[in-house]
C-alpha positions as CSV (number, residue, x, y, z in Angstrom):
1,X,-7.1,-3.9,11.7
2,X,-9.8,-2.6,9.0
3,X,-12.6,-5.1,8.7
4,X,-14.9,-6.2,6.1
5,X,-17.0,-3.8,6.4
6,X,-14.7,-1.0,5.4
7,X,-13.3,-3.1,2.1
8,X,-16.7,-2.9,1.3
9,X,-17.3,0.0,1.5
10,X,-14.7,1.5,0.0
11,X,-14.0,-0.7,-3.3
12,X,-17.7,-0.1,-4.4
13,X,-16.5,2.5,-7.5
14,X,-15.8,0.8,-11.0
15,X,-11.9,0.9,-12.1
16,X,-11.2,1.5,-15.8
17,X,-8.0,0.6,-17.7
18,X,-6.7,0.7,-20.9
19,X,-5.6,-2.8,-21.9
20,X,-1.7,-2.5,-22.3
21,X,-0.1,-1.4,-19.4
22,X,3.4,1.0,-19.8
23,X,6.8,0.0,-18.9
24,X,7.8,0.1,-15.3
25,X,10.2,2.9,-14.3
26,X,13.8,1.9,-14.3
27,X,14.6,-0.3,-10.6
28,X,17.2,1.1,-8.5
29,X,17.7,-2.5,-7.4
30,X,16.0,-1.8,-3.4
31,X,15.4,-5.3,-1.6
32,X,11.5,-5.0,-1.5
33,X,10.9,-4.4,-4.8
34,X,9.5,-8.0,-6.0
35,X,10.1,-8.9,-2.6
36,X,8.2,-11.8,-1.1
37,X,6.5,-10.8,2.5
38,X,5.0,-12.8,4.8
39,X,2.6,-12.1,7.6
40,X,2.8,-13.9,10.9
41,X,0.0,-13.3,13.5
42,X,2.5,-14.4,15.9
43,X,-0.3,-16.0,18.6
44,X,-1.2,-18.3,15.5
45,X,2.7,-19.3,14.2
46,X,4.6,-21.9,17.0
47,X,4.2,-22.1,20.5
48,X,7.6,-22.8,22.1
49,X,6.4,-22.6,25.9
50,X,3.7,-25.1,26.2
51,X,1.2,-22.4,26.6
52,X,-1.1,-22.6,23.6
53,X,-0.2,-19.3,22.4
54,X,2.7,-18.5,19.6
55,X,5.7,-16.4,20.8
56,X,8.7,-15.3,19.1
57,X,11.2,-18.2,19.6
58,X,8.8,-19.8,17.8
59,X,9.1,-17.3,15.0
60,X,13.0,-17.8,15.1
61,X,12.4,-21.5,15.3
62,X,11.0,-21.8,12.1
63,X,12.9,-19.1,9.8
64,X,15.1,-22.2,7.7
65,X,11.1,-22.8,6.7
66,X,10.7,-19.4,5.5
67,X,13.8,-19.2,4.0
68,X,12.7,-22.3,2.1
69,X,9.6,-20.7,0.7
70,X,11.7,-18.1,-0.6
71,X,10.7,-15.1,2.0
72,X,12.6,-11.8,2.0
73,X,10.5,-10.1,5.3
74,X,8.6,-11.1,7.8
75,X,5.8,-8.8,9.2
76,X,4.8,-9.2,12.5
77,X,1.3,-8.2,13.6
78,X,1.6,-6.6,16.7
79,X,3.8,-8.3,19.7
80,X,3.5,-4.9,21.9
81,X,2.7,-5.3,25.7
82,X,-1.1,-5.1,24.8
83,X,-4.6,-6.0,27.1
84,X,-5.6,-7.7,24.1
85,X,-9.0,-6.7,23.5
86,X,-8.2,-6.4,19.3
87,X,-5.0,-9.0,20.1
88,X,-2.3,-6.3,20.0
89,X,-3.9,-3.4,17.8
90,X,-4.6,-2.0,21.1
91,X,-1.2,-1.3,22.6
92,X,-0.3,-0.5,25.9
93,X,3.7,0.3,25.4
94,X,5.2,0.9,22.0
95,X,8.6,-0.3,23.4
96,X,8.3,-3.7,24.8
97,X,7.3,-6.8,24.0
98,X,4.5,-8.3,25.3
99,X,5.6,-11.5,28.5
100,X,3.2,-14.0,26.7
101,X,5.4,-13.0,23.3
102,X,8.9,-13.3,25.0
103,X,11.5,-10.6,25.8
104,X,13.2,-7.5,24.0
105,X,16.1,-10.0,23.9
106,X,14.3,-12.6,22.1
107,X,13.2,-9.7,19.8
108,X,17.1,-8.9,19.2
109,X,17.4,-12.5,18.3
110,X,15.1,-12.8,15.9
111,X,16.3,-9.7,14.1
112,X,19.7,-11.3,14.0
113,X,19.2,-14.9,13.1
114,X,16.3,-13.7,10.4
115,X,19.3,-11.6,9.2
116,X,21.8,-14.6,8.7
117,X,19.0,-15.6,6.3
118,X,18.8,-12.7,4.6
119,X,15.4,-12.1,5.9
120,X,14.3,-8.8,7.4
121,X,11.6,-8.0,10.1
122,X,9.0,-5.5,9.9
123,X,6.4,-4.4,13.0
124,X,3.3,-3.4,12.8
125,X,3.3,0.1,14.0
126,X,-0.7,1.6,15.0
127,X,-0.5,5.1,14.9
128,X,-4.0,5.6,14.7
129,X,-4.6,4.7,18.5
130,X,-3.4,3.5,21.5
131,X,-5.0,1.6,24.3
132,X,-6.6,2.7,27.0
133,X,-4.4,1.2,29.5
134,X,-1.7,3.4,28.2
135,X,0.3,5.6,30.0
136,X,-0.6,8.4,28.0
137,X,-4.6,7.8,27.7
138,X,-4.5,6.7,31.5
139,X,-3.1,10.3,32.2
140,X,-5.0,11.9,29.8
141,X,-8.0,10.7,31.2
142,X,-7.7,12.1,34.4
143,X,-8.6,15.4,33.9
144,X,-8.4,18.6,31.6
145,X,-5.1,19.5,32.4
146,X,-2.6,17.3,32.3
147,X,0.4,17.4,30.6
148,X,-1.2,14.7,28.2
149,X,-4.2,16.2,28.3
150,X,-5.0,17.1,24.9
151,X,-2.9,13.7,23.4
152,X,-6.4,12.4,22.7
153,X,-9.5,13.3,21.2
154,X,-11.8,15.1,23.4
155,X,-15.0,16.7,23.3
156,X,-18.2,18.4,26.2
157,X,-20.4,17.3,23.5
158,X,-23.8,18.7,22.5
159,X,-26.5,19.9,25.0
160,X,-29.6,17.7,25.1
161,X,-33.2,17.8,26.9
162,X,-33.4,14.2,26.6
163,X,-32.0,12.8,29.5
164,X,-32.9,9.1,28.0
165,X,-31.3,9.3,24.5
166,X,-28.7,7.4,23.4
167,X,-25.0,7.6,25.3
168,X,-26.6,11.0,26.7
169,X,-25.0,11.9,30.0
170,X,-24.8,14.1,33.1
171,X,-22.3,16.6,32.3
172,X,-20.6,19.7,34.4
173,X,-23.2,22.2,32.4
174,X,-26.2,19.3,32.1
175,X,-27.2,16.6,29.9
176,X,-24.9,16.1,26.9
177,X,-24.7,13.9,23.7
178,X,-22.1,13.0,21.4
179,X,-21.5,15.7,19.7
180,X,-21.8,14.1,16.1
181,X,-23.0,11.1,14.4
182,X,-19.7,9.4,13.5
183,X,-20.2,5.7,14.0
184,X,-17.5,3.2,15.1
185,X,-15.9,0.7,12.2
186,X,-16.5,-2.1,15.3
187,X,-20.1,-1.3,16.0
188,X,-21.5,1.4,17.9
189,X,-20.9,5.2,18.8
190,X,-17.4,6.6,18.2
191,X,-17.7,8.7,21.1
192,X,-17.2,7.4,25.5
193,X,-17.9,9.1,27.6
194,X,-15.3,9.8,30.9
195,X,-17.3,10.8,34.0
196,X,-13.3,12.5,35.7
197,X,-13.2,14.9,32.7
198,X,-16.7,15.4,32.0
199,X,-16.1,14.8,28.0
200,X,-16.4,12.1,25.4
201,X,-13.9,10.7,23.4
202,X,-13.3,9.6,20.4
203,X,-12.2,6.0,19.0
204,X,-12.6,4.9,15.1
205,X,-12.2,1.3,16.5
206,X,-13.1,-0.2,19.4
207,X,-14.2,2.1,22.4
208,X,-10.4,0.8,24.2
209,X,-8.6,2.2,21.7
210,X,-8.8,5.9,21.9
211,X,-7.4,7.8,18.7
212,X,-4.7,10.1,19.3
213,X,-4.5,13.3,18.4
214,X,-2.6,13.9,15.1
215,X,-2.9,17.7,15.6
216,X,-0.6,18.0,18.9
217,X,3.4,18.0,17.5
218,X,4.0,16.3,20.8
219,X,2.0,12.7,19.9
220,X,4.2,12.9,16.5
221,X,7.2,13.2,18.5
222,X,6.2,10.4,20.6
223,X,5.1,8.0,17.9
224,X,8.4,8.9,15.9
225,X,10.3,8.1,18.5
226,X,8.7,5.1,19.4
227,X,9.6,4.0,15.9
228,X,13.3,5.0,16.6
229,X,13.1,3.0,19.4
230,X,12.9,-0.3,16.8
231,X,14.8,1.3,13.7
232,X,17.8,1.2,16.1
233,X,17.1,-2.4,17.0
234,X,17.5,-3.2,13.3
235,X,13.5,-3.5,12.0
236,X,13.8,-3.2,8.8
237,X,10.4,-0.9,8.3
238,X,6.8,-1.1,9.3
239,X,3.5,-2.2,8.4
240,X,1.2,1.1,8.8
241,X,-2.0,-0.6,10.5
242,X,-4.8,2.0,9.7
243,X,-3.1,5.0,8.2
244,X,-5.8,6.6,6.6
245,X,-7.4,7.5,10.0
246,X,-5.2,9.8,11.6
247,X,-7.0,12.7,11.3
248,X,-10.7,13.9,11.4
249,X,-12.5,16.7,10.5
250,X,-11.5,19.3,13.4
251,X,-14.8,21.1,13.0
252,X,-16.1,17.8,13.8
253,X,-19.3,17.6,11.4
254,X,-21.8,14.9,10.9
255,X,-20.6,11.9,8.8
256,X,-23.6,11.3,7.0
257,X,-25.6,8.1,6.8
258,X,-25.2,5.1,5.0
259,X,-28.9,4.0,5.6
260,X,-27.5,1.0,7.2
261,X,-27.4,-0.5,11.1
262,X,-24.0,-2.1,12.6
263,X,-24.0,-5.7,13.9
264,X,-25.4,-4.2,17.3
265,X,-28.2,-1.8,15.8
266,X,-26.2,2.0,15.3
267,X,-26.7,3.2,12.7
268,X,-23.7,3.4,10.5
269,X,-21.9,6.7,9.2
270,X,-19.7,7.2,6.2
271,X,-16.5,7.6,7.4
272,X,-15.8,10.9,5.3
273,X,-14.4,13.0,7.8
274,X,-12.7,10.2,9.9
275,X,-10.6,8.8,7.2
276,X,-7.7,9.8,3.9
277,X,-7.9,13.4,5.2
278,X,-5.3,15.4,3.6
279,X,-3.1,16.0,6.4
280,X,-2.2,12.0,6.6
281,X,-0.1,13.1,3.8
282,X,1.8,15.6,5.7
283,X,2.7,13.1,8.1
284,X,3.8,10.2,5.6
285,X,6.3,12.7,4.4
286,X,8.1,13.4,7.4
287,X,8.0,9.5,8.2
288,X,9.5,8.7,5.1
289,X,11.9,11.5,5.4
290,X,12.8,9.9,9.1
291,X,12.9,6.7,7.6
292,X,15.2,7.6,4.9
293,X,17.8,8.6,7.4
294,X,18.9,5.3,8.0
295,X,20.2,4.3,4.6
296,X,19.9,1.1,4.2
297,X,16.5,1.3,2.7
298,X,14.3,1.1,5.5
299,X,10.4,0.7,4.4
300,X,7.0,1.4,5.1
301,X,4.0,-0.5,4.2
302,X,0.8,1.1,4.0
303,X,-2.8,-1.0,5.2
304,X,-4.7,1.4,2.4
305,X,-8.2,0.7,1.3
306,X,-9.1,3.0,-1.5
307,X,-11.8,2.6,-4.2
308,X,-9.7,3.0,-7.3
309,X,-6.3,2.1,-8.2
310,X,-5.2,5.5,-9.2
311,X,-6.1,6.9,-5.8
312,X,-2.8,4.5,-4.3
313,X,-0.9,7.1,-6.3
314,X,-1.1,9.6,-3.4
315,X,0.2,7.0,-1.0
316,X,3.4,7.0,-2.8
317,X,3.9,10.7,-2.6
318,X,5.9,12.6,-5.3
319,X,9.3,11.7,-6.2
320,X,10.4,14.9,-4.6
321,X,8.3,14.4,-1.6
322,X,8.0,10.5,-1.3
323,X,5.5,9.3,1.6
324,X,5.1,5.1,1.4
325,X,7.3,2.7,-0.7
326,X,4.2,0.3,-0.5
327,X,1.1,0.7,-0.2
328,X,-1.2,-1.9,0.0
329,X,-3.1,-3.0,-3.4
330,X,-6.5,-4.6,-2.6
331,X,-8.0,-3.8,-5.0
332,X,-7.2,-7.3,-7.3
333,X,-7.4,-9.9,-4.5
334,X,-10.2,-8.4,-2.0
335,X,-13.1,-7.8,-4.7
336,X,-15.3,-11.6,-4.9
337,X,-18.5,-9.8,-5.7
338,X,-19.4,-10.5,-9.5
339,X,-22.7,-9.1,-10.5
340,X,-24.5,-10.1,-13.6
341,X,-22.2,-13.6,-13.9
342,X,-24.4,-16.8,-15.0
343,X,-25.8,-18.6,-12.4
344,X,-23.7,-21.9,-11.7
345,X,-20.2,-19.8,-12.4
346,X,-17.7,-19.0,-9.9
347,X,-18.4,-15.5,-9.3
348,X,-15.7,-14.8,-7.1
349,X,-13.1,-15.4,-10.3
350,X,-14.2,-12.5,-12.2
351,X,-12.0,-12.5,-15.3
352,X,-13.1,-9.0,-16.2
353,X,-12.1,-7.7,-12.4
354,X,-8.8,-9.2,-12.5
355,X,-8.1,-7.9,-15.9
356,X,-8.6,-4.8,-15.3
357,X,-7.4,-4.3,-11.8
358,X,-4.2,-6.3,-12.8
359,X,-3.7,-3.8,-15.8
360,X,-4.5,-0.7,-13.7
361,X,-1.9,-1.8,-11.1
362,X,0.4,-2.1,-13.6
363,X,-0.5,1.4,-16.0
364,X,-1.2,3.8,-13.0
365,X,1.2,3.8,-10.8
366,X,3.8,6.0,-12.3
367,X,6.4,3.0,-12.5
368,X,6.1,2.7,-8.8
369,X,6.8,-0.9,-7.1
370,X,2.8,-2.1,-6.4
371,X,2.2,-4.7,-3.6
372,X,-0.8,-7.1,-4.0
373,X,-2.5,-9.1,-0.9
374,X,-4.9,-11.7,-1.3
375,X,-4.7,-13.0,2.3
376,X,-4.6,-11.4,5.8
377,X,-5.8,-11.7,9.3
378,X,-9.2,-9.7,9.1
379,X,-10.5,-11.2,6.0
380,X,-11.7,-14.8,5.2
381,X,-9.1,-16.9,3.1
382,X,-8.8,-16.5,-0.4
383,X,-9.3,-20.4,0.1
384,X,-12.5,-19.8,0.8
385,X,-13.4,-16.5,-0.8
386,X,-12.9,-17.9,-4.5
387,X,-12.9,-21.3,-4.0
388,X,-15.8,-23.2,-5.3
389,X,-15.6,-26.2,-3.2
390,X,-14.7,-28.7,-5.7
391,X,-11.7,-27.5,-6.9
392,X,-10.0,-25.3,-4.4
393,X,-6.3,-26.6,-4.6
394,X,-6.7,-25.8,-8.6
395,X,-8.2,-21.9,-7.6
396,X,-5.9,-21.5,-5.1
397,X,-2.7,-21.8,-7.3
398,X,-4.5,-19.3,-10.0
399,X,-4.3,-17.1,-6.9
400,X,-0.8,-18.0,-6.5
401,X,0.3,-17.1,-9.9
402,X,-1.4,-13.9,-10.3
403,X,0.3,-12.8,-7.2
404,X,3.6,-14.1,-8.2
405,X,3.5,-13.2,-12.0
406,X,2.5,-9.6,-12.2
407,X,5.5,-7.2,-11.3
408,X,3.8,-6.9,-7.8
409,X,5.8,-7.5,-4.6
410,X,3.8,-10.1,-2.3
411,X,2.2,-10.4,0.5
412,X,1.5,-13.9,1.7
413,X,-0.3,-14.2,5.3
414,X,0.7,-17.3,7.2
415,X,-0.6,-20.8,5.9
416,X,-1.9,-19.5,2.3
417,X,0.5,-21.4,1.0
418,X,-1.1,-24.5,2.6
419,X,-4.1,-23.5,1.4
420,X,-5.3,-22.7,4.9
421,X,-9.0,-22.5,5.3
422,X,-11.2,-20.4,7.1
423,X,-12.8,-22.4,10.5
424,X,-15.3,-19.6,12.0
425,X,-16.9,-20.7,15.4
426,X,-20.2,-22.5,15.1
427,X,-21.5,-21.2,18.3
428,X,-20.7,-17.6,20.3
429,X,-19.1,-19.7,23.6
430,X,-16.4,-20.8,21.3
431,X,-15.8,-17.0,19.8
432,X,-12.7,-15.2,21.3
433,X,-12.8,-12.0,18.5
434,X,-14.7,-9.2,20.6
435,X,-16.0,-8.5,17.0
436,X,-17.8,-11.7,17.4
437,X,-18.5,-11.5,20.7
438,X,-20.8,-8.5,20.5
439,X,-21.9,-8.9,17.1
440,X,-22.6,-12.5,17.1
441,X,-24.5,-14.0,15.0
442,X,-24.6,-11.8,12.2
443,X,-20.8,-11.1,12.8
444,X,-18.9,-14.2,13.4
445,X,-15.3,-12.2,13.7
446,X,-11.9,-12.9,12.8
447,X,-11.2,-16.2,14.8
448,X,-11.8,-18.7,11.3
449,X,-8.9,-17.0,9.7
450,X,-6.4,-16.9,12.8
451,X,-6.2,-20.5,13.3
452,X,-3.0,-22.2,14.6
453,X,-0.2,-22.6,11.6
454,X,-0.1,-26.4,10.6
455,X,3.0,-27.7,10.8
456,X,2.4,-31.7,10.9
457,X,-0.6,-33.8,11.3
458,X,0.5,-35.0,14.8
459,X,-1.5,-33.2,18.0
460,X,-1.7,-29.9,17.5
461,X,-0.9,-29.9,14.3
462,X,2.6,-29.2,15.6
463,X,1.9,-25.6,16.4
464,X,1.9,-26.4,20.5
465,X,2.8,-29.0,23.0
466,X,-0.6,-27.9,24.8
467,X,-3.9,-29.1,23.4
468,X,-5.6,-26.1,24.8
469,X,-4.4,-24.2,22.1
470,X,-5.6,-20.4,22.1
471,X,-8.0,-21.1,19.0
472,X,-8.7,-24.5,17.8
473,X,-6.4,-26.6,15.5
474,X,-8.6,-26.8,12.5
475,X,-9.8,-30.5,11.7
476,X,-7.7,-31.2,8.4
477,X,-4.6,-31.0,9.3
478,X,-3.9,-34.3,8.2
479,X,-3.4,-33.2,5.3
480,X,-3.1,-29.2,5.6
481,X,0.2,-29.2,6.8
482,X,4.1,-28.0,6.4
483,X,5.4,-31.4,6.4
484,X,2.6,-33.4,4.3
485,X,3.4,-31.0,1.7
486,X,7.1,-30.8,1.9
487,X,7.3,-34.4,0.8
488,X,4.3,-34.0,-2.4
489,X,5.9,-33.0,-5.4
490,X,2.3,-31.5,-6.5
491,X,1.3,-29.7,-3.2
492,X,0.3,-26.1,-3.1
493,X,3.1,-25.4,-0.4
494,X,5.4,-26.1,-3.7
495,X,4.0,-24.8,-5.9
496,X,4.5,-21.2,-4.7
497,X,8.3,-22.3,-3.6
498,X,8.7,-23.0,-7.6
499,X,6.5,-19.3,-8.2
500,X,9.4,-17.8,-5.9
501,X,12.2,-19.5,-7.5
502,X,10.9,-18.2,-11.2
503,X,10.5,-14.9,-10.0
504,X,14.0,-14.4,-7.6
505,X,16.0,-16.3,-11.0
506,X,13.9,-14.8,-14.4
507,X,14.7,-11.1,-14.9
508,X,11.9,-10.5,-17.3
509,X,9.3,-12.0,-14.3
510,X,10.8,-9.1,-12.1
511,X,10.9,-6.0,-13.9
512,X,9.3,-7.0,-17.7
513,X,6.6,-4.7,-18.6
514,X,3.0,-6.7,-18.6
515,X,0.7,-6.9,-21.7
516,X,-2.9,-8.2,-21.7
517,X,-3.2,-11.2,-24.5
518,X,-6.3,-12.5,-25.9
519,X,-7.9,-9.2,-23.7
520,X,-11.9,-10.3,-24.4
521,X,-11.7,-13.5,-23.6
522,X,-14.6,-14.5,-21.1
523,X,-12.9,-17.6,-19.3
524,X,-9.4,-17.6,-19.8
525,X,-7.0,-14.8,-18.2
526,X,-3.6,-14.4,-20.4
527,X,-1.0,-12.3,-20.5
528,X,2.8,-11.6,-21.1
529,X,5.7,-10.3,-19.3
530,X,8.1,-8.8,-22.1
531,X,11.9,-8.8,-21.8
532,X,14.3,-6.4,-20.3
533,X,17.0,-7.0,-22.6
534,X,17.6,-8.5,-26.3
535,X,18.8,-11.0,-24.7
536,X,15.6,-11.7,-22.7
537,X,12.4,-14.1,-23.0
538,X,9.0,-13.2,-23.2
539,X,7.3,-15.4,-20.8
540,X,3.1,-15.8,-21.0
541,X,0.9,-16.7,-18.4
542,X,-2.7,-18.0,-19.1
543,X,-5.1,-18.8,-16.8
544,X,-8.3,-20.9,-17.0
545,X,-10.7,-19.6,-14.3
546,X,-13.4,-22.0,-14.7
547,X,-14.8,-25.8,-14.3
548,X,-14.6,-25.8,-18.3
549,X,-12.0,-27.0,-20.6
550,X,-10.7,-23.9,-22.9
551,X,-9.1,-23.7,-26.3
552,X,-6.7,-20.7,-26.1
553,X,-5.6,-18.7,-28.7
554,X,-3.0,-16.3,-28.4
555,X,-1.5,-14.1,-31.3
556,X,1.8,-13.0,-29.6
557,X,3.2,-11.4,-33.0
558,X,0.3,-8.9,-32.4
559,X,1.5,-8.1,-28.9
560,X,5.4,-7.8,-30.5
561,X,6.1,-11.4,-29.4
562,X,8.3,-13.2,-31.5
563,X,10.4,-16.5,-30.9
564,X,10.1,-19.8,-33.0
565,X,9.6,-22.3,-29.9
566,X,8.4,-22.4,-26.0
567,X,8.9,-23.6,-23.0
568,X,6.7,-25.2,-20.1
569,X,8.1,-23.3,-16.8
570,X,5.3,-24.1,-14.7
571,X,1.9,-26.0,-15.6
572,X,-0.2,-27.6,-13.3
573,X,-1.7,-30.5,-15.7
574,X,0.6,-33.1,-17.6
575,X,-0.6,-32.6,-20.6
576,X,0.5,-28.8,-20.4
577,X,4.1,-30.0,-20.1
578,X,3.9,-30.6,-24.0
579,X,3.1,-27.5,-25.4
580,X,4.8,-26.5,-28.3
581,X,2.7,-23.3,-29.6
582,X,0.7,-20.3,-27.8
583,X,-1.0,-20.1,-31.2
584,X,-3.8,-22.8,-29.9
585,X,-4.0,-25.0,-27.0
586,X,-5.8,-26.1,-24.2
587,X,-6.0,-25.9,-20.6
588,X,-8.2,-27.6,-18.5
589,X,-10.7,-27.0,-16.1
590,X,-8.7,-24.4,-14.0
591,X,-5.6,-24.8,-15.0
592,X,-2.4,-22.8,-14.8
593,X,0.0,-22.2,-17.9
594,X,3.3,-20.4,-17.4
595,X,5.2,-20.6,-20.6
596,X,8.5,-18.9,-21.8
597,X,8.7,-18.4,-25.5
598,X,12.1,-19.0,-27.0
């Protein structure tokens, strides 16, 4: 759900770290610690019924190919009975699926045939908001007393004299305006206004998805029970899509400025008193505590955009008061700005940024299990983001191995392990995002990232038997593609099945503590992952991040690293295969090194 902008926006603070991060905290052994996750936007994964669109049987239809890659959960972005104006974020009836998705019995299939593969399914659950062809806001709506009446977010607003400002209307006392400047994240004013009540509401996202109100018990006890609803089915958890925005500030004060104008011209507000109030907190604990009551280690993922890693702490909650088991890190694989590199470098693979966001994941948590994304369905593909153009398929198994290698879980999104690239519309006719739509052509939207999966290089790619597929098949899938790469020993797609296998088999990959090597180092990224037990290997990964050759020097005795030989696990150059000593080496032009010492 959160765009852009808002990553922006909120990762703009430095991070600091010290350059050795602590020992994790002892693992209890749940499934999603280390776990492997993968995103499916399930209009973009395999069309079963002709129609150009991706439904659930597809999903089922291709679990022995996510088994394969080594998955333990699947998360589905929203499959909910939906008009579709955000695709599913805006959600018309929490207990359903949608017709163009399938059935609550193909649902229940899914759920047991993932099981058989010992892979579990997680929704995405938006509390933030619901449509505004719900039930609920449709009543709501009608007028100011209702049962549902105060579900929602409502406001007379502000008394004004000018009868031609800006979303100023004719209200039952005279003209009114919003009664604050609190901007929405997709362009425009956060406030509609609803001639049957004679009141604006509000909507942090599009002006069809009116926020609920947080403060009523009675929306709690709906949402909670909506989640029920799927718990009992046998999800195994949910994706949180836009946590931080439960609440706003009930006095409802003026945001602020940010001195900036959205894609359509209104001028932006800071978000302050819309989003990470306090009482989100409140709320996470009684989920968890809900959560908890089915015992088989139900989860929740948080979507959580925060400026510094030590501000994920919260999201975890106290061990006596737990609130998410994992919240999402974006801190490492959303940043590609790199002021003050050389002209000519790669800017998006900023050594220093990895190093210390890498370090800080693994220092600040308070030894709980962190969860890294690089990839999902609002941003531009790391393919793109860091890739240089010349050597993407080399960049895009660094990304690979820094998500892999740290003691993160992961979150993969559908086709990065393809190396999927971004294909944004060329011209507006062609855009089907309503963030496009409207904010063309400054914004493009979301479309170049939601492209059909690529399965083969026959029509369609194999995603559809239709060739009016929902968005296009993008052009090189040829080559792009599930099968292609199945059969090349040296393909990306396995490449992160042998990351997987290393992790799932090598106890010191899973729960080994991490410490930075060779930490001032401009162009190469290297560090270890220490033992668990005497019995245990050190392994060290080094990482070349640019279009250079590099002599590497490591001094593991300094780090406590001892052992008299090593071992190529993984390298991604021949030569590398051959390595007999950290002590010097070299890796080419960006070139991956994973290395246990023996």
């Amino acid at each position: 759900m959160f765009k852009r902008q808002l990553i922006s926006l909120l990762l703009a603070s430095a991070l600091s770290s010290s350059l050795r991060a602590q020992a994790p905290a002892s693992a209890h052994g749940a499934w999603y610690e280390h776990a492997v996750i993968y995103e499916i936007y399930p209009r973009s994964f395999q069309d079963t019924n002709g129609d150009g669109v991706g439904d659930l049987n597809g999903i089922t239809q291709r679990l022995d190919y996510l088994q394969s890659l080594g998955v333990d959960a699947i998360w589905i972005a929203p499959m909910y009975p939906s008009p579709q104006v955000d695709f599913g974020y805006d959600i018309a009836n929490y207990e359903a699926v949608d017709p163009q998705y399938g059935t609550l019995a193909d649902m229940d299939r899914l759920i047991a045939e993932a099981k058989k593969r010992h892979i579990r399914v997680l929704l995405d659950m938006v509390l933030n908001h619901t449509s505004d062809k719900h039930p609920w806001f449709v009543e709501s709506a009608g007028s100011k007393t209702n049962p549902r009446a105060d579900w929602f977010i409502w406001n007379d607003g502000k008394a004004t004299n000018d009868t031609h400002a800006p979303n100023a209307h004719q209200g039952p006392h005279g003209w009114v305006v919003p009664p604050n400047d609190w901007s929405s994240l997709f362009q425009g004013s956060a406030w509609e206004w609803v001639p049957a009540r004679g009141q604006f509401y509000y909507h942090f996202f599009y002006k069809q998805q009116p926020d609920l109100n947080w403060r009523n018990p009675a929306v709690e006890k709906a949402m909670f029970d909506a989640m029920r609803f799927w718990l009992d089915r046998g999800v195994a958890g949910f994706r949180l899509d836009a946590v931080t925005t439960l609440f706003e500030d009930p006095e409802l004060h003026d945001d602020g400025p940010t001195g900036k104008l959205d894609a359509s011209g209104f001028p932006e507000s800071n978000h302050v008193r819309t989003s990470g109030l306090p009482e989100v907190h409140d709320v996470m604990r009684r989920l968890r505590v809900m959560v908890d009551g089915y015992h088989d280690e139900r989860v929740l993922v948080g979507e959580i955009y925060v400026p510094a890693t030590a501000e994920l702490l919260g999201w975890y909650g106290p061990r006596s008061a737990p609130e998410l088991q994992l919240p999402m890190d974006t801190l490492v694989g959303f940043h590609t700005e790199a002021p003050g590199q050389e002209t000519g470098k790669n800017v998006a693979l900023n050594i220093a940024h990895f190093r210390k966001t890498i370090v800080e994941m693994e220092a600040a948590l308070d030894g709980h299990q962190p969860l890294l994304v690089f990839d999902n369905h609002d941003n531009t593909r790391s393919w793109d983001r860091f890739g240089d153009g010349a050597h993407n398929p080399l960049i895009a198994r660094l990304i690979a191995t820094m998500l892999f290698t740290t003691r993160s879980a992961a979150l993969l999104y559908y086709g990065q392990e393809l190396g999927m690239a971004t294909h944004t519309p060329t011209q507006r006719e062609d855009v089907r995002d309503p963030i496009g739509i409207t904010g063309w052509p400054k914004e493009k939207g979301r479309d170049g990232e939601r492209t059909p999966m690529q399965w083969t290089s026959g029509p369609q790619a194999g995603f559809s038997s239709n060739p009016q597929t929902w968005l296009p098949v993008a052009a090189d899938r040829s080559s792009v593609n599930v099968a292609s790469e199945s059969a090349d020993a040296s393909s990306l797609l396995n490449w992160y099945r042998t990351l997987a296998a290393i992790r799932r088999g090598n106890p010191t990959m899973r729960d080994g503590a991490l410490v930075m090597l060779d930490a001032t180092n401009p162009a190469v990224l290297s560090y270890a992952r220490t033992p668990v037990s005497p019995s245990g290997h050190a392994l060290v990964v080094s990482l070349n991040m640019t279009a250079q050759p590099q002599v590497v020097h490591l001094d593991l005795k300094a780090a406590g690293i001892g052992g008299p030989g090593v071992k190529t696990l993984l390298g991604d150059a021949a030569a590398l295969n051959g390595v007999t000593s950290l002590a010097t080496f070299m890796l080419p032009p960006y070139a991956t090194l994973i290395a246990e010492v023996q």
